[in-house]
C-alpha positions as CSV (number, residue, x, y, z in Angstrom):
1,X,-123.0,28.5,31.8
2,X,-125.2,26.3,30.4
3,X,-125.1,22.5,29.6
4,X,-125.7,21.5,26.9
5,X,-126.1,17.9,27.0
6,X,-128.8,18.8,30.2
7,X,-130.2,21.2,27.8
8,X,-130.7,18.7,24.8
9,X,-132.0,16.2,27.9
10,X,-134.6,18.4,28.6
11,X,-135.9,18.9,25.0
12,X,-136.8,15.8,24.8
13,X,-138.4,15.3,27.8
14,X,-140.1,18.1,26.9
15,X,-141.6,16.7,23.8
16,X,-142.5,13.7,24.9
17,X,-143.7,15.0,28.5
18,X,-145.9,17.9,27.0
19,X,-143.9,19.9,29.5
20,X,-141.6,22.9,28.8
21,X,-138.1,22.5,27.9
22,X,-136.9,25.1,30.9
23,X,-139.0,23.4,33.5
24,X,-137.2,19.9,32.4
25,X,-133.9,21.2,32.2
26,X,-134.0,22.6,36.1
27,X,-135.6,19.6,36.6
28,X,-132.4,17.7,35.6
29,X,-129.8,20.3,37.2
30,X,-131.2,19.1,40.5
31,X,-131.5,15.5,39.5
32,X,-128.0,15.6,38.4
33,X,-126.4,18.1,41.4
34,X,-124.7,15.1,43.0
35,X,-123.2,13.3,39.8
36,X,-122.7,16.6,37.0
37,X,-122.1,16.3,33.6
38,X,-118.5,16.4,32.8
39,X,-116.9,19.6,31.4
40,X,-116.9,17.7,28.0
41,X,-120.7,16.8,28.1
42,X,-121.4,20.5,28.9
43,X,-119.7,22.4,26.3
44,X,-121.3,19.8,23.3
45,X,-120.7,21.5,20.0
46,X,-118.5,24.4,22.2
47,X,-115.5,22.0,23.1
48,X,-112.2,22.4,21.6
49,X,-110.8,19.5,21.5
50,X,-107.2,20.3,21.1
51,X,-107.3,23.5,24.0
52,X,-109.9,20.8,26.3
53,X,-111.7,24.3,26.8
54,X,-114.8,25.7,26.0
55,X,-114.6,28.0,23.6
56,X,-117.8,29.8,25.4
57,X,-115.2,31.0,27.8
58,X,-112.6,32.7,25.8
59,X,-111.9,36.1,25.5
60,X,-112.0,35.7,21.6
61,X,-115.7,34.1,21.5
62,X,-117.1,36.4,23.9
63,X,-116.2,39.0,21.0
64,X,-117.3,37.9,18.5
65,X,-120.9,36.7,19.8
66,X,-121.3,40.3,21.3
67,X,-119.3,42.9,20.0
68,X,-121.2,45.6,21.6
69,X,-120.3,44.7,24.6
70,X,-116.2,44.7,24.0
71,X,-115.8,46.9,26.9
72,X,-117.5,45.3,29.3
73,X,-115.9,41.8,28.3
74,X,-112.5,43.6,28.2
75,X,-112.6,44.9,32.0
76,X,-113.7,41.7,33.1
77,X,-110.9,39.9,31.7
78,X,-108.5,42.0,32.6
79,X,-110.0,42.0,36.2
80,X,-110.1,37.9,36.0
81,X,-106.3,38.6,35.5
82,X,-105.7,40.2,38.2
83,X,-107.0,37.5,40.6
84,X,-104.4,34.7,38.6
């Protein structure tokens, strides 16, 4: 999963640097390895503030970003509840 607020870090690096936004954003995964983001900071626009989730993990949102892939989402969940 990605972070977001890493992500919107590196965009701007990028910009100003005249680098590319993927190099920066590695660049600041290693930088921040030993101190990460919080799970807040990288969901952004993706937490749920009531569930303290990101909705990028739910069964639900999976669905409806890639529908064609329902049965491949379905079998890993149900295999995800099998380990619980």
């Amino acid at each position: 999963m990605s972070c977001e607020k890493c992500w919107g870090n590196a965009f701007s690096r990028s910009h100003f640097g005249g680098t590319s936004q993927v190099d920066e954003y590695n660049k600041l995964l290693k930088e921040r390895k030993d101190n990460p983001c919080t799970p807040r900071e990288q969901a952004g626009q993706f937490w749920d503030e009531e569930k303290q989730i990101d909705i990028r993990t739910t069964k639900e949102w999976l669905l409806k970003t890639w529908p064609n892939e329902k049965e491949e989402i379905e079998k890993r969940f149900k295999e995800k509840e099998k380990q619980l």
